[in-house]
N, C-alpha and C positions, 0 to 999 in steps of 0.2 A: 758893320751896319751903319756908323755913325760916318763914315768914308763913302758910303754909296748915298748916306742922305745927300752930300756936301757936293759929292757931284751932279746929283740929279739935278739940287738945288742953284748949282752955278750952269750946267747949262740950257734948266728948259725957264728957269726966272728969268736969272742976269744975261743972257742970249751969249757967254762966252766960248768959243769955239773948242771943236776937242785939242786942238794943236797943243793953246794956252795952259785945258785941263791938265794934260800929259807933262808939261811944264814943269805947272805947280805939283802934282803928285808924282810924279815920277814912275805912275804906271802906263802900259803902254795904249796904241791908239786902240787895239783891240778888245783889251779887258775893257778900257772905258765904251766902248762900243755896245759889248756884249753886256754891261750892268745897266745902259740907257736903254735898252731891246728891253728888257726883263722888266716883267710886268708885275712883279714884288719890290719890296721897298728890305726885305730878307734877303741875305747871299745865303744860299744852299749849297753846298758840298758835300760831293761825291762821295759816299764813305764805300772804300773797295772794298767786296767779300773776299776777304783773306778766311783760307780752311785752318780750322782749331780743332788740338787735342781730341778733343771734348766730343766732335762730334759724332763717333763712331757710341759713343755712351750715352749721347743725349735722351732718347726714350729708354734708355734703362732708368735714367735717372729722373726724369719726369714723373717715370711711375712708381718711384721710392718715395719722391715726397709726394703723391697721393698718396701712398699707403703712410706715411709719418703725419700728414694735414688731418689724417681720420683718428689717431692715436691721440690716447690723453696726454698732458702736458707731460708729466714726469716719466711715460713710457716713450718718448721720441728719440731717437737719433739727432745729435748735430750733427752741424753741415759737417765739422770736422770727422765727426766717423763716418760720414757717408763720402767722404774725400777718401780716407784709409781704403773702406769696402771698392772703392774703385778703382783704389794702388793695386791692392789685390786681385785685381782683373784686367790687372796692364795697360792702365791709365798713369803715364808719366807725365803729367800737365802739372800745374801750379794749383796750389788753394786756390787760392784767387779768382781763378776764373770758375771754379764750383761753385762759391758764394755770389759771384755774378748771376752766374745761370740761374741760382737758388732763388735772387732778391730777383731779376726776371719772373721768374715761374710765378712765386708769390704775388708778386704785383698786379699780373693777368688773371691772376686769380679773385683775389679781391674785387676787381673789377668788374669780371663775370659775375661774382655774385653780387653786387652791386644793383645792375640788370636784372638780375633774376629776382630780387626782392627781399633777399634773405635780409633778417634783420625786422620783422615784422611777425608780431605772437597778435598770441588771442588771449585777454587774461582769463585767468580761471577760479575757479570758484568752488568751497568744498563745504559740503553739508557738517554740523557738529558729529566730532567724534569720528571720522570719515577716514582720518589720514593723517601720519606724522611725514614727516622728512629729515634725514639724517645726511649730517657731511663730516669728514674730518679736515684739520686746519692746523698747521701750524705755526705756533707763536715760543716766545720768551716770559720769562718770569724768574725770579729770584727765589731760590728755595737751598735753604742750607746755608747760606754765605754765598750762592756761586748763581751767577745766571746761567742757565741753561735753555736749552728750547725744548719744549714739550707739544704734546698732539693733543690737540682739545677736540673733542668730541660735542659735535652740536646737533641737537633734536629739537624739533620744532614742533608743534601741530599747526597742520593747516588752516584750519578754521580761525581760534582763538589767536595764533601767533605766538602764542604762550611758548619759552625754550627754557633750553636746558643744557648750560656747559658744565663738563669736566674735562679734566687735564691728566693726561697719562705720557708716559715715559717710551711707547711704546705703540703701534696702530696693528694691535694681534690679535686673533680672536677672542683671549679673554678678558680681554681689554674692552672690546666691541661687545661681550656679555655684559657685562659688569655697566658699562654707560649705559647701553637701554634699560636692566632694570635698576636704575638708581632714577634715569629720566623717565620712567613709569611712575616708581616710587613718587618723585616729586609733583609731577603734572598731574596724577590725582586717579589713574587708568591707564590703559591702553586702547589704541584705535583700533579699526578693522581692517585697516591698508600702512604699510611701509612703503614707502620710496626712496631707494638706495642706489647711487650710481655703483659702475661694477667693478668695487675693488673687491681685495682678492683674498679676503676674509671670507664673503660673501658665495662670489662667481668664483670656480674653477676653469668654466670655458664661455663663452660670449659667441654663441649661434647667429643663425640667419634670422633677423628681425626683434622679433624678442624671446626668441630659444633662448634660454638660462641653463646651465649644468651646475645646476647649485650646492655648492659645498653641504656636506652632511651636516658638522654640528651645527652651521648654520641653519639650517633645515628644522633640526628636532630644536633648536631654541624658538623659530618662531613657530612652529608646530605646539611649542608649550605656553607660548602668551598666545595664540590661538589670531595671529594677523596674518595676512595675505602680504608677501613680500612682492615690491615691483621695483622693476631694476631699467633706469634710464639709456637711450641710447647712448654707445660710446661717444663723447666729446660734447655732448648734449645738455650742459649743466645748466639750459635755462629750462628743463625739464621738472628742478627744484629749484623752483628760483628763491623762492622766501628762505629755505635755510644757506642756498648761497650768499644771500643779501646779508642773514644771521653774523656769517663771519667775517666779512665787512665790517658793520657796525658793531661787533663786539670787538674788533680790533680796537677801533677806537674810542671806545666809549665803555668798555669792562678793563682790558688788556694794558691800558697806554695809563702810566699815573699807578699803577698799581704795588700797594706796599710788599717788601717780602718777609716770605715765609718761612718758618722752620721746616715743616716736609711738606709732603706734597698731599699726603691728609687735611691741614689745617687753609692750607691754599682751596681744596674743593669745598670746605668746609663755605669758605669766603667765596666763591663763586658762585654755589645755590645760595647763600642768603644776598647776593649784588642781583642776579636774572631776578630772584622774585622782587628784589626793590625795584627792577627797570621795570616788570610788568605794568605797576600802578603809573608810572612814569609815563608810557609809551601809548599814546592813542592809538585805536585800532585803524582809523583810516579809513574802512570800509562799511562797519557797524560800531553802531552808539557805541560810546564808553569806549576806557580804557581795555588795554589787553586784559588785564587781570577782572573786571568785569565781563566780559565776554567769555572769559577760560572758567569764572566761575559756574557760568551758565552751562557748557559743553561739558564739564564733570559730569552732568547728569547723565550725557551719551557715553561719556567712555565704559567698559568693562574693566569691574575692580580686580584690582590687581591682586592676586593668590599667591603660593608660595612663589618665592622666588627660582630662575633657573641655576641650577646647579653649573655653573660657565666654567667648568674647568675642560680645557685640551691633554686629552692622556698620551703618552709616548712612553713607548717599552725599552727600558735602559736595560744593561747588565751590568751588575755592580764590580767595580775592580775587587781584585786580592787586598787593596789597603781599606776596603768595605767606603767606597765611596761612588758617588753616580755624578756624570757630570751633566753639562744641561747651560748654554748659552755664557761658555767659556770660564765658566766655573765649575766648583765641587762641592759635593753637601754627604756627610755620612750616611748609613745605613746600617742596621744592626749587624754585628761580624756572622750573626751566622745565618746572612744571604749572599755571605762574599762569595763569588763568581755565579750569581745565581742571577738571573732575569726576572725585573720587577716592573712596573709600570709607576708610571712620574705622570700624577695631577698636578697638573701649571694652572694655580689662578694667578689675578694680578698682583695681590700680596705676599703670595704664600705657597709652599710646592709643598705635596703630600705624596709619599711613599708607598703603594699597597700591593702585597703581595700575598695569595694564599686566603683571597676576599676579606683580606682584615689590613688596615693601617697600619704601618708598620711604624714612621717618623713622619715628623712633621719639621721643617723649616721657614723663617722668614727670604722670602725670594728677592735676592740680588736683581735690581732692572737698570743695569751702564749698561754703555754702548760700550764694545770691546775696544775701541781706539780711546777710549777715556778714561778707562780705568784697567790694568792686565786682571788678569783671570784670578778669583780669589776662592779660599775652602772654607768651610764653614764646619767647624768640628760640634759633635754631641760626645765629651768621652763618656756617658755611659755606654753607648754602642761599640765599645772595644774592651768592656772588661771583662768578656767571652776570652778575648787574645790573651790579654795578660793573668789572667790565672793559667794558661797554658805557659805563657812569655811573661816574667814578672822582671826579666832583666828589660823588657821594653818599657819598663818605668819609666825609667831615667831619663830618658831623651824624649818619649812620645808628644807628638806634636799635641793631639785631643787632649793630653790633659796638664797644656798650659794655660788651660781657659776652666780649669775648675776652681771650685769657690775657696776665698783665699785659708780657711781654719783647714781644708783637705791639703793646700799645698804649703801652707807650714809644719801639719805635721808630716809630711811626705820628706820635708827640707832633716826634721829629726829623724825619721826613721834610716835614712840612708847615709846618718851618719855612722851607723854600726852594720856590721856583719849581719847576712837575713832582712834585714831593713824593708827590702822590694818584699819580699815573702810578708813580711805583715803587714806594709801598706796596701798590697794587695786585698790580702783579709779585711781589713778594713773597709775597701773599696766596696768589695763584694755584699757589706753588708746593705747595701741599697736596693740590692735585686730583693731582699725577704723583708725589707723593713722601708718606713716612709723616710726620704731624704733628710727632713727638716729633721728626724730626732737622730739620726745617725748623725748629721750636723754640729747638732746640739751637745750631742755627747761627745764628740770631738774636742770644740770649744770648753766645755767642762772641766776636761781631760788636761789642757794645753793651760790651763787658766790656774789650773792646780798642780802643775807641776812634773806632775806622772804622766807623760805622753807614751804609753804602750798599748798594748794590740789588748792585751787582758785589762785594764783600767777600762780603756774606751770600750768594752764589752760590758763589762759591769756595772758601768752607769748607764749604757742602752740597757742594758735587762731593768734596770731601777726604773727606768723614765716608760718602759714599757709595761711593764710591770704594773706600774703604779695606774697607769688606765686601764688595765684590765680587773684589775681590783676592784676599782671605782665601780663597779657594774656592781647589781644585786641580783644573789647567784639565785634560783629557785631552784631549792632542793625537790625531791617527790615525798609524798606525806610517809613512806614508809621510812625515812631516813630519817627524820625528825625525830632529834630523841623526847624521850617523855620527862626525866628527868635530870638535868643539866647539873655535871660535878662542880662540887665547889672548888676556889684556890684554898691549900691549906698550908700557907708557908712556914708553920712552927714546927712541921717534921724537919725542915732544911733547918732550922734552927738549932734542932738537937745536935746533928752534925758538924755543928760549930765550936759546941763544946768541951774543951782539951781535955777531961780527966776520961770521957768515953775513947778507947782506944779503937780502934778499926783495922779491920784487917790490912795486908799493906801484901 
């Protein structure tokens, strides 16, 4: 360009002929010819259609990424798999020119909507008490020693603005119970509308328009706080904009600076009492007063919140032969005698419950690692195996369950098995748990061990003593015909007689 200035400029200014031009630039009389014709101050070049790979795929793959440009962020395809998917159809071409075609596509695309106007809303406006909005988001925090990343759970109402985070290990349905009614709990009610985009807690399947095929427990939990669930068009998320705005701003302004935690209790513990200090904080923008002014007011619309929903997801296990169930690459016992038997596993977010036979069988605290962070771990109860070992009392000695019992059981376990029968009486021992409370079987153990005498008969005889003794304690009511009328005396100077050596007795 700067070449065609210099000539234009030396022959139609300086009046120098093309011979001189050809001279100085060393091009010849015709290209100089042909750039002084040309009625641009641009040289334009022919770019030849050369045929590519790509073209016999081109509308197949035009119309992958519409179908990937409608999908939410985290359900799309890369270019890079949509390069593979087209290996697989006999597309020997290069990446490179996919991602070409791809940053093409997109480009034209933007544009068109450009034109068309997208990018222009209507705000909206919600009567008190009307509507919450719920998103999930993930962030970081320090909990335990370790940073980790966690799923914060953000509820909003519409009206007041008023939110509500907590922070979970995990974005599962009973994770998604559990945040609404704690942001019920907090926010003071519940509204008469939800607004939820369609993840898959929620939506099973994502119809023509706004057909929903809505997950059941999802169903009967808002069926039980009694709100109208609405679910945003796929890739739609200015559809809830205030709680998308929500996690935004709580990034920076809850998230960023924040002290750590010991668990992840005392972390949400600090997160409802931060959202209710940002409320007074944050002016509404819209209507007088702060958020928490406003949210006061709108309390009066919501519906008081009632019992809580029962948020557990059940799944039907069968317990192995070593009486264990597993469940998101762990193991939790089970009493031995429902080994190989099918039970069903309540998953809350703390805690798994066993029940079989419409009665609770165990209860555990629930493991929540990701499986690439921590390998698969078991969780023993050795009461639940001392069914086995009174059959198997040689499974003493090794048994995994009861090297987690309390330490006065596995001292005297350490004595008993230093003699012959040893397992046969710690067993007995064991067993005294099923008829009697822990703590005095415990107790008499310790007794036992503290006094020297660690046997099966000691540790028997100070439980009957220690049981005993609270039974006594009680005041018996006799029935009035048992009552005697008159009560014998002691008369100890008979036994005195028989003390005296010159009275002989028979022998």
């Amino acid at each position: 360009m700067e070449l065609l200035s210099v000539i234009r400029r030396w022959h139609y200014r300086d009046r120098i002929p093309i011979r001189e031009i050809e001279r100085r630039t060393g091009l010849s009389r015709n290209t100089i010819r042909k750039y002084l014709r040309s009625n641009t101050v641009e040289v334009k070049f022919k770019v030849p259609e050369r045929p590519s790979r790509l073209d016999p795929f081109a509308d197949r793959l035009s119309d992958w990424l519409r179908v990937e440009a409608g999908k939410g962020r985290k359900g799309r395809r890369t270019v890079r798999q949509i390069h593979m998917d087209l290996v697989a159809l006999g597309y020997d071409g290069s990446y490179g020119r996919v991602a070409a075609f791809a940053r093409c596509w997109q480009a034209r695309r933007e544009a068109a909507q450009q034109t068309t106007g997208r990018g222009v809303f209507v705000p909206l406006f919600f009567q008190p008490g009307e509507a919450f909005q719920f998103d999930w988001s993930e962030d970081w925090a320090t909990v335990g020693g370790k940073r980790i990343k966690l799923q914060a759970a953000h509820t909003k109402l519409s009206h007041s603005r008023a939110f509500v985070v907590r922070a979970y290990k995990l974005q599962t349905h009973e994770m998604l119970f559990d945040a609404l009614a704690e942001a019920f709990r907090v926010l003071g009610g519940v509204p008469r509308r939800g607004i939820f985009d369609n993840m898959r807690t929620a939506v099973d399947r994502v119809g023509a328009g706004k057909m929903r095929q809505v997950n059941a427990r999802f169903a009967a939990m808002a069926s039980h706080y009694l709100f109208e669930a609405t679910f945003c068009n796929p890739a739609s998320g200015w559809e809830k904009g205030q709680v998308e705005k929500n996690v935004q701003d709580a990034r920076r302004q809850i998230w960023q600076g924040m002290p750590p935690f010991a668990d992840l209790s005392s972390l949400n513990t600090w997160l409802e009492a931060r959202c209710i200090e940002r409320w007074s904080e944050l002016f509404h923008g819209v209507l007088p007063g702060s958020v928490a002014e406003v949210h006061a007011r709108e309390r009066m619309s919501l519906m008081p919140l009632g019992r809580a929903f029962d948020g557990f997801v059940e799944h039907t296990k069968r317990v192995s032969p070593t009486c264990l169930v597993h469940f998101e690459s762990n193991r939790y016992s089970v009493p031995a005698s429902f080994a190989n038997r099918p039970v069903s596993l309540r998953v809350y977010p703390d805690r798994l419950v066993v029940v079989a036979e419409g009665q609770a069988l165990c209860e555990h605290v629930r493991i929540v690692e990701r499986a690439h962070d921590v390998p698969g771990r078991t969780v023993y109860d050795w009461r639940h195996y001392l069914a086995v070992i009174q059959r198997k009392p040689g499974a003493l000695r090794n048994g995994a369950p009861f090297a987690e019992m309390p330490e006065a059981f596995r001292r005297l376990q350490t004595q008993f098995l230093r003699r012959p029968g040893g397992e046969r009486e710690m067993v007995d021992v064991l067993a005294l748990v099923l008829q009697h409370d822990e703590q005095a079987v415990l107790c008499a153990v310790q007794l036992a061990l503290e006094g020297g005498v660690a046997t099966k008969t000691h540790v028997l005889n100070i439980l009957h003593r220690l049981t005993d003794g609270k039974n006594t304690a009680a005041v018996i009511d006799a029935p009035q015909a048992l009552v005697l009328n008159q009560e014998p005396r002691a008369d100890i100077e008979r036994y005195d007689a028989l003390r005296n050596r010159e009275v002989r007795h028979a022998s």
